[in-house]
N, C-alpha and C positions, 0 to 999 in steps of 0.2 A: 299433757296433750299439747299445751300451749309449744312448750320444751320442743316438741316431736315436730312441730310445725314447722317451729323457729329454725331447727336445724339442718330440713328436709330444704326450707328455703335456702339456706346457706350453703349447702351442698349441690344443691342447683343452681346456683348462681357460680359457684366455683367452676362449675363443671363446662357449663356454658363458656366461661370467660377462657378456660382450658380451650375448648373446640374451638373458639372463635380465633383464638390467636394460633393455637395447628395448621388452622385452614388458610389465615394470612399467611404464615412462616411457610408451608407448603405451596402456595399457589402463587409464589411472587414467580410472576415471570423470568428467565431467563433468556435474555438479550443473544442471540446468534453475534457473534462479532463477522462484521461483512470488510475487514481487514485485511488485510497482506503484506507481507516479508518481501521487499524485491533487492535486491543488492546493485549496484550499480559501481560500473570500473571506468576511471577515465585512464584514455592513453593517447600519447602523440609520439608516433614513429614504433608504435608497438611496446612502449615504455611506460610502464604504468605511474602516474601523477598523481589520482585521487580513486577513494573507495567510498562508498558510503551505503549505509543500509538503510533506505525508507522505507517508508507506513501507508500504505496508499490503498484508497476503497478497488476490495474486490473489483474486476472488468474495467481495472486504470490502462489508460495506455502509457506508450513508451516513454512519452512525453511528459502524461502527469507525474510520473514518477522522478524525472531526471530535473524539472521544476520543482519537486519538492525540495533536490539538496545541490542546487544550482541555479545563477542566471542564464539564462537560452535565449538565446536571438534566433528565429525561425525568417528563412528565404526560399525567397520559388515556393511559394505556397506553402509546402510542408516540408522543406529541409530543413535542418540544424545548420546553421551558417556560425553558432558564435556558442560555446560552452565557457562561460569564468572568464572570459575575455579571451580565449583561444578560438582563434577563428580561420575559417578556410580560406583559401588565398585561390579564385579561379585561374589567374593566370598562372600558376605554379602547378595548377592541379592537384590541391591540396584541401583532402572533405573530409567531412566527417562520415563514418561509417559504424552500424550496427551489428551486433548479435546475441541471441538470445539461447542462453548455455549452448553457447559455441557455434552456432546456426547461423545463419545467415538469413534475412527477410525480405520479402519482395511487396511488405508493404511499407508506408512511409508511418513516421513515429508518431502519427497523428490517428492513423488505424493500427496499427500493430496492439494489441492489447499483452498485458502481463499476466502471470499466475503466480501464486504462492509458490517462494523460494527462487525462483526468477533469477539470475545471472546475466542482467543487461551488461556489453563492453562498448564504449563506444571509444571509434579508433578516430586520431587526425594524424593524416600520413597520405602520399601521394597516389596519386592512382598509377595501378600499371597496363599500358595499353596490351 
């Protein structure tokens, strides 16, 4: 009887330690990644210079992104005046300019927001009247 006890305990203790670790192994949360893929093209004169792909929090704008794989000097409030040391020249009439897979934006890089897989170009080239 003793025997019958002993083993009834130990089989409930097995069982236990089974469920209890199931229910850890099953319930661990998984983490949503709040992530994004945006690729980013630099060009001046329509000639491509640099590519890079960042990692940037889901609802980044244009901006957070082109700071991740770049120094940016920002003018007139929310331009880009200066990428890696290429920079617009006013009297020349020579700016930087955006698009996003191939579009063109009428907000500034400070509101334009990105989405997964995202194709930013930014162009420095003159403008034509």
């Amino acid at each position: 009887m003793k025997m019958m006890k002993w083993i009834a305990g130990l089989v409930t203790v097995f069982l236990a330690f089974l469920f209890l670790n199931g229910i850890k192994g099953n319930n661990t949360p998984v983490q949503a990644s709040n992530n994004i893929k945006v690729t980013y093209t630099l060009k001046k004169n329509n000639k491509q210079f640099a590519n890079k792909k960042v990692t940037v929090k889901d609802n980044a704008t244009v901006l957070n992104g082109l700071k991740k794989g770049w120094k940016v000097k920002i003018a007139d409030k929310d331009m880009v005046s200066s990428i890696d040391g290429h920079s617009q020249n006013n009297k020349k009439q020579i700016y930087w300019t955006y698009t996003i897979n191939g579009k063109s934006s009428n907000k500034s890089v400070m509101q334009q927001h990105v989405k997964n897989n995202n194709h930013v170009v930014f162009n420095l080239s003159k403008m034509s009247n």
